[in-house]
N, C-alpha and C positions, 0 to 999 in steps of 0.2 A: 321644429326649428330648422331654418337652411343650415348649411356648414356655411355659406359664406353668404357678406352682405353685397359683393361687387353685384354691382347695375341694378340692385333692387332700388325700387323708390321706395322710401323711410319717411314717413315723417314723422316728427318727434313734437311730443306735446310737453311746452312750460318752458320756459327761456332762464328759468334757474341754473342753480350751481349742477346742481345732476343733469339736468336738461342739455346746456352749453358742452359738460365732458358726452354724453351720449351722442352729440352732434358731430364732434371731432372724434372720436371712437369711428363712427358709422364713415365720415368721411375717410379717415386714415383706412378704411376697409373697402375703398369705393364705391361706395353708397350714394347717388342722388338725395339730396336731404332736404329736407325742406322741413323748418321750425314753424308751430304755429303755438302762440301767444293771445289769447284775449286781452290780457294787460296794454297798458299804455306807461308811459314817463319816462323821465333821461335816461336813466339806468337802463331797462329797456333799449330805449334806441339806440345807449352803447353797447351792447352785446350785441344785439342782432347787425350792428355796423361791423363788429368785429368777423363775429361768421360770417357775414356776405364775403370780405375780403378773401375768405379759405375757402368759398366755394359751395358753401349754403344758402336755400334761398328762407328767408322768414319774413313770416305775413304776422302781423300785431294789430289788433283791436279787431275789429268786426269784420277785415279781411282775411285774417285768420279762420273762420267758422264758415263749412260749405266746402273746400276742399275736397278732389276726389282725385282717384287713379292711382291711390298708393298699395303698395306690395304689404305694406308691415308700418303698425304705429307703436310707437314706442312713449309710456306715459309718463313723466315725472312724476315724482311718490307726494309731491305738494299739492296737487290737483286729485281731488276726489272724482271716483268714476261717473258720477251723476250731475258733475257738472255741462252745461250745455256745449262748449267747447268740446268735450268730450262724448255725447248726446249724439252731436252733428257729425262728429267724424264715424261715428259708426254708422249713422244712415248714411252716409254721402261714400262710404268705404264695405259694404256690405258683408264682402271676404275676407278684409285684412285682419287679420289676427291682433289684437290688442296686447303686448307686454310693457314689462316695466325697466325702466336701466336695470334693475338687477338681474331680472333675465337676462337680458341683454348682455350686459357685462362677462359673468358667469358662464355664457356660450362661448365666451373667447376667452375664458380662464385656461390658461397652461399649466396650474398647480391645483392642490388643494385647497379647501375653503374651510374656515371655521366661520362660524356665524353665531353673533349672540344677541340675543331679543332678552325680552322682558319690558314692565312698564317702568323702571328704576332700575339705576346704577350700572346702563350698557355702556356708558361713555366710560366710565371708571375701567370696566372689567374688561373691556378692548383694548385701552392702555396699559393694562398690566399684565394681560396676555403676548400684548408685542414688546413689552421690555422682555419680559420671561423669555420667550421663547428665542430672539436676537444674542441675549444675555450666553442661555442655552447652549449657542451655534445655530436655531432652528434660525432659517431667514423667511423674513416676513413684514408685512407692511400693515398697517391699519385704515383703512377707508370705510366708505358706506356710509350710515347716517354720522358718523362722526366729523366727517371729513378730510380729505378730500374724497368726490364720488368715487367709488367703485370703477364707474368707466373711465376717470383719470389717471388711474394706476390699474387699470387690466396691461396693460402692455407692458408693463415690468414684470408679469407677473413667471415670465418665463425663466429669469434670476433668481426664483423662489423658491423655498419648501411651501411653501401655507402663506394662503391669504386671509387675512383674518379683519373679520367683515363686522363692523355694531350694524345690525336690522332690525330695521322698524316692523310694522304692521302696517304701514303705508304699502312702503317696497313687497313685505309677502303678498299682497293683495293679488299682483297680477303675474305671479310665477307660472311656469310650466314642468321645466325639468330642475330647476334649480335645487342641487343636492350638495349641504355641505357636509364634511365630512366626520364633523364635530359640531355639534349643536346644542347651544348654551342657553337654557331658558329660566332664567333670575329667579321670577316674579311676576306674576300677573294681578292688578289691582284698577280699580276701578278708573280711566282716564279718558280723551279721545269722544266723549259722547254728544264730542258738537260737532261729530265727523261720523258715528258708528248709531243706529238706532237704539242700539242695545247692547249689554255687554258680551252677551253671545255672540252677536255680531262680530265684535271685536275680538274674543279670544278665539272663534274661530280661523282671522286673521292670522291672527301670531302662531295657532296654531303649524299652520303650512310649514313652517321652518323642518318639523319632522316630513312632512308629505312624503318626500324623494328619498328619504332613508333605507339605509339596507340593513342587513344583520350586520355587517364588516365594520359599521361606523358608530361613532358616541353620539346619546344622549344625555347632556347633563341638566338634572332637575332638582328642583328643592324638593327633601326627604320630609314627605308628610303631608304635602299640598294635594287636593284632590284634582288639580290640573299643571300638568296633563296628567292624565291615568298610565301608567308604567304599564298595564296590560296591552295596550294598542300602542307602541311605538317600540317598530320594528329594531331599532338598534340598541345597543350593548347602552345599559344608563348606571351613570355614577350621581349617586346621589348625596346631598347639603343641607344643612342648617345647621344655625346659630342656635334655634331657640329649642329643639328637640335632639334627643338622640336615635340612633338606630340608622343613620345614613353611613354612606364610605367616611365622609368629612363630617364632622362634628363641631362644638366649642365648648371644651371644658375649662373653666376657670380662669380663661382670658387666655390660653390655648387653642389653636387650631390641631384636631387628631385626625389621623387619616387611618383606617382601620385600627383605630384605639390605639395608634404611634403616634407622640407628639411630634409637630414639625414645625410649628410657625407660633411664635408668641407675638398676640395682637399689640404688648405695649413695646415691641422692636419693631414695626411700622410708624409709618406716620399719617396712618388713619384711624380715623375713630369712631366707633357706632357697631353695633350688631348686622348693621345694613353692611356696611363696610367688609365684615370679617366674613360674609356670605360674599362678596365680590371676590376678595383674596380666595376664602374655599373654590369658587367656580372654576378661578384661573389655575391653582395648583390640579384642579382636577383635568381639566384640558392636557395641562402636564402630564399629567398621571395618566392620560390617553395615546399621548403621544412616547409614555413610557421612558421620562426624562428624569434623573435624578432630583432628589428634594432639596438637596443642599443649594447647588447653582440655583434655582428657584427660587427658593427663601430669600436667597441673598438678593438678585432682583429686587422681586417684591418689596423687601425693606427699604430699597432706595425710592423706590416711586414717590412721588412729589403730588399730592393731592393739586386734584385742577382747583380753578376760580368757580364762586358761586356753588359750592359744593360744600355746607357746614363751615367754611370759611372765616377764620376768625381777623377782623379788620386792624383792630386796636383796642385798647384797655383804656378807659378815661374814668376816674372819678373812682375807680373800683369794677367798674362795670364793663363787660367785655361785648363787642359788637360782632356778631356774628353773621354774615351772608351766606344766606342757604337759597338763594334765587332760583337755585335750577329746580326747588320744589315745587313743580307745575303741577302736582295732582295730589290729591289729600295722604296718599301711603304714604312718600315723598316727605311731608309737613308731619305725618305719624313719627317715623324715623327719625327725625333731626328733634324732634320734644323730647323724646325716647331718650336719646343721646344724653340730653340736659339733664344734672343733676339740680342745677342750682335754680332758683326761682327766675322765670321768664316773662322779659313782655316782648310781647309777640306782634310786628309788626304783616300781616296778612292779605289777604284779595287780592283781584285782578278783573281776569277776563270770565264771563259765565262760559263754563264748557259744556256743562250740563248736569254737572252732580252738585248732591247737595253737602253741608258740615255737619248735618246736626250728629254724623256716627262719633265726631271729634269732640263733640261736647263733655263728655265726662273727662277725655284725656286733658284738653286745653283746661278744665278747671281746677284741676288736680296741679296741673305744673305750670302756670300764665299766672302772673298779679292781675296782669291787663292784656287787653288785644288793641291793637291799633290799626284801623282797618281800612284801606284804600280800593280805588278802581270800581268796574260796574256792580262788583258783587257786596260792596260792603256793607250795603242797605240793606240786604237780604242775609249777610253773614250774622252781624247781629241782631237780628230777628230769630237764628238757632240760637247763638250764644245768651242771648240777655234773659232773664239777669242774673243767669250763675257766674255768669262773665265781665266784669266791666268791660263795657265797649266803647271805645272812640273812632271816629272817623276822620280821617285827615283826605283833603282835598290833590294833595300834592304827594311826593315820595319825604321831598325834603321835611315838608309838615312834619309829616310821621316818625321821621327821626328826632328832629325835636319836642313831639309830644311822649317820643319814649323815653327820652335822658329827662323829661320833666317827671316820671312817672318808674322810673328806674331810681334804685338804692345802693350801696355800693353790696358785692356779689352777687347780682343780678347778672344774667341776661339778655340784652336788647337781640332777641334773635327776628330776624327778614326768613321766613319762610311762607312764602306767600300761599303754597297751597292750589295754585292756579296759571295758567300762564300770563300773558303780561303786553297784550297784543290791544288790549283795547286803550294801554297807557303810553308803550313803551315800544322801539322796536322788535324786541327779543327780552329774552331771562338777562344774557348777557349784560345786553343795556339795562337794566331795571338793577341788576347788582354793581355797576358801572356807577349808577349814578346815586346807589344806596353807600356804596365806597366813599365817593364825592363826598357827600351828605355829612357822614362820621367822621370824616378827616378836616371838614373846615366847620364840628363842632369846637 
């Protein structure tokens, strides 16, 4: 990796939100840049009108592809390496070394990094590591898959103790030196396999987050999971669960223990689920790397304010409670949020095919579902696992779906949206899809 990007030619691939800060990052560095895009539409043609203005050039649709004479490409974590945009630039660029804004970013980091992956609940556990730690005194920002890019807030990062990063398996993809200095790995669970061959594939991905480790630095991992293996990763590791004992953090009895001291009672938060009380353990552990009092912490902790689309509860109508769990785009996700439910469920489910199948969810969905109501491309093939231990229904629309579960709901019921998938072949995002399942239950 250079120390500096002046007079290098860069060009950056993907016109996205990571992509746009990586552009300005690169330029603010004086970098020659030049963005390439295969896309096309307004949106589009307004960013790339935006960077022209600052002094980038960007090539969109089939102009984009063929490109040569750059020093260094840098890849947005939305763009998979196999796609041909990406194909071309490395025939047409033979030398240039392929990274990723996280790379990127990270080489101009002036502080420490924590970094947290897993396939669930990084959005949560980023947010409650940057109240903690601010809360604390520690100063610190939250970016990366969360947002804003990592490259939009690298240049504060010299007002900082720790930067503290949610990463994906996108972004590890194409690291080099990237070492953070706390390393938070949730959970790994089956997602991504309409982007990953195989799930080895994939947790090799996520794996990288240890690669650049040292002895001097944390890993934190769930106690009891055979991945990662605590034998090969080099740094200091604190270990969690909710559902075992024998880790640093523990859950006894709706207590959070941290070597068998209690610290955190899960019903003084305001979150809820076994999934949940592993997010709060990761972030008191991080704590507890950074060797911060428990009290200041706890007290944080308790204030955080669950995000949207997260077990989300809309409104009460009729007796029956509506709950949005959108952001469950992969089956752990839709495991979690059933879990959670005491009371009898119908379950409004599908989306997008990503590549896995339900049927491991069949005995749970039968156990705690009256009914599934089931939309998007996959719901023709969902109940085909489910049926017929399952009533299954099909709705066409979101809104459908809501009305076929207040027809099909009794009062202490249920109506929970946890799709289980993501949401791309109906909807813009999860966002939207719990946006417009909001809608839906509010002008029942």
């Amino acid at each position: 990796m250079p120390a500096s990007y002046a007079s290098k030619n860069v060009a950056v691939l993907g016109l996205g939100s990571s992509g746009q800060a990586a552009a300005r990052l690169l330029l603010g560095e004086k970098a020659r840049v030049t963005v390439l895009d295969s896309g096309a539409g307004p949106s589009l043609e307004s960013a790339a009108a935006a960077l022209r203005t600052e002094g980038a050039t960007v090539l969109l649709g089939s102009a984009a592809e063929g490109s040569q004479g750059f020093d260094l490409g840098v890849l947005s974590p939305g763009i998979a390496p196999e796609t041909p945009l990406v194909r071309r630039f490395l025939e047409c660029n033979p030398g240039a070394p392929l990274i990723g804004e996280l790379e990127l970013s990270h080489s101009l980091c002036a502080c420490p990094v924590v970094a947290i992956t897993g396939t669930n609940g990084k959005t949560t556990t980023t947010q409650l590591v940057e109240r903690m730690f601010n809360a604390c005194g520690v100063r610190t920002l939250a970016a990366g898959n969360i947002g804003p890019a990592f490259a939009a807030r690298v240049g504060e990062s010299r007002n900082l103790d720790v930067m503290t990063l949610e990463v994906s398996s996108f972004q590890l993809e194409t690291i080099v030196d990237f070492r953070p200095a706390i390393a938070v790995w949730l959970n790994f669970e089956a997602d991504h396999l309409d982007r990953y061959s195989s799930m080895e594939e994939y947790y090799q991905a996520k794996l990288r987050v240890f690669e650049n480790q040292r002895e001097g630095d944390f890993a934190i991992v769930k106690h009891g999971s055979p991945r990662p293996p605590l034998s090969e990763l080099k740094a200091k590791t604190i270990t969690f669960s909710a559902s075992e004992r024998g880790g640093d953090l523990d859950l006894r009895d709706g207590v959070i223990h941290f070597h068998g001291q209690p610290v955190l009672r899960m019903a003084e938060t305001k979150l809820r689920g076994l999934h949940n009380a592993e997010n709060l353990m990761a972030a008191l552990a991080v704590g507890a790397a950074k060797g911060l009092p428990f009290e200041p912490m706890v007290r944080a902790l308790c204030e955080y304010e669950p995000l949207p689309h997260r077990c989300e509860l809309i409104r009460t109508l009729d007796g029956v409670d509506y709950v949005n769990d959108s952001k469950a785009t992969n089956l752990d996700a839709m495991e979690k949020a059933l879990l959670s439910e005491t009371r009898p469920v119908v379950l409004i489910a599908g989306g997008k095919d990503k590549g896995f199948e339900f049927d491991s969810l069949t005995p749970l969905v039968t156990s705690r579902a009256r009914c599934a109501i089931l939309i998007g491309e996959m719901a023709g093939r969902i109940a085909g696992f489910w049926e017929p231990q399952i009533r299954c229904l099909q709705a066409g629309s979101l809104a459908e779906a809501v009305r076929l579960a207040r027809a099909n709901a009794t009062a202490g019921d249920v109506v929970l949206l946890s799709p289980g998938t993501s949401s791309y072949d109906m909807f813009k995002s999860y966002a939207d899809r719990g946006d417009q399942f909001r809608k839906a239950v509010l002008e029942l």
